[in-house]
C-alpha positions, -999 to +999 in steps of 0.1 A: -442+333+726-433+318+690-421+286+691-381+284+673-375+276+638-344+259+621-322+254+592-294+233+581-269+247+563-233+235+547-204+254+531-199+232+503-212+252+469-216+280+489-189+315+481-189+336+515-213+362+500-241+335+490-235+318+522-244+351+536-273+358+516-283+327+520-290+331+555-298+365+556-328+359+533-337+329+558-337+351+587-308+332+606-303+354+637-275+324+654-255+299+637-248+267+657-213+253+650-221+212+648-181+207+635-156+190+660-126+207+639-137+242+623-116+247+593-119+234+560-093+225+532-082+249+505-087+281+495-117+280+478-136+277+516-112+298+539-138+317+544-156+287+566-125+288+588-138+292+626-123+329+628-132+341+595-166+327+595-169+343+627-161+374+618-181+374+586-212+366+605-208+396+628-201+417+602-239+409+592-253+407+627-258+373+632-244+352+662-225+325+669-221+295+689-201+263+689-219+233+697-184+206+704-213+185+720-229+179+691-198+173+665-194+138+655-162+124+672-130+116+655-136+080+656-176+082+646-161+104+614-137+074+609-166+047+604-184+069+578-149+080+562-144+040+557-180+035+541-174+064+520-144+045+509-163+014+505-186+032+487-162+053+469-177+082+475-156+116+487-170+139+517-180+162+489-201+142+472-217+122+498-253+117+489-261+102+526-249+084+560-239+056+564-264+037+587-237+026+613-229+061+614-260+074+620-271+048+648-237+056+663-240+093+662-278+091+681-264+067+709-232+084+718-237+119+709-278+125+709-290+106+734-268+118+764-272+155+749-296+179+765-312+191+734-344+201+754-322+227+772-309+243+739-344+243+725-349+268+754-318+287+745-328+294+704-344+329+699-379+331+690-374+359+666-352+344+641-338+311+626-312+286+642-288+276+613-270+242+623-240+245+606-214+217+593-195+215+559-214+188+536-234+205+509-266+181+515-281+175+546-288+143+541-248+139+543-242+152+569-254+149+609-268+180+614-297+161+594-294+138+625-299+170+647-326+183+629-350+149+628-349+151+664-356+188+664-388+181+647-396+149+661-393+154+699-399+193+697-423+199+670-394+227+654-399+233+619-366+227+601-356+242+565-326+233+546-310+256+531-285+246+495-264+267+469-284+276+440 
């Protein structure tokens, strides 16, 4: 048996049909949701809207799951929305997380979270994309995801970016 391989993937710079490609080329068989609220602002990303993103995956065969477990919660979102303020930086061009963030996210969302148990769950024949909106990983806690994914499980992880 193959062990399971990852990506990290956002919607920001991405047009539905590059966002497709993107992960067609990458050989993403499931996408794992990591958003607590799946829409995004605007019409420009509509397309990242829970239904229609779901429906746009199927189209092109590839599953989906949300993972609620593994969104940030409203009030861990809150501490990095101030230090973006602080920083004055938008979520759109975040270039990374805040540390308090980050320390916050691994001991109230990772470290009670089974991610041994998911592991099992990913297919061996194609890529896991964990999926949130920030363009750069490094933004974004799906980064936070994948470290662990590597570190504890020995998963290779590829991010995947607009062109």
């Amino acid at each position: 048996m193959t062990e399971p391989a990852a990506a990290t993937v956002g919607v920001y710079g991405f047009t539905v049909d590059a966002f497709l490609e993107t992960l067609a080329n990458a050989s993403v068989g499931l996408l794992l949701d990591l958003r607590q609220r799946r829409g995004v602002r605007g019409p420009e990303y509509a397309w990242a809207n829970s239904a229609r993103l779901q429906d746009a995956l199927a189209a092109t065969g590839i599953s989906y799951r949300h993972v609620l477990e593994l969104a940030p919660t409203t009030e861990l979102r809150q501490l990095q929305y101030r230090e973006d303020d602080r920083q004055g930086v938008g979520k759109r061009s975040r270039v990374a997380l805040a540390s308090s963030y980050a320390e916050g996210y691994a001991r109230e969302i990772l470290a009670p979270y089974d991610l041994g148990a998911l592991v099992a769950e990913l297919p061996r024949d194609s890529t896991t994309a964990l999926f949130c909106v920030e363009r750069d990983p490094e933004a974004c806690h799906r980064s936070l995801v994948a470290s662990l994914l590597r570190a504890e499980h020995g998963i290779s992880v590829t991010d995947l970016r607009p062109d």
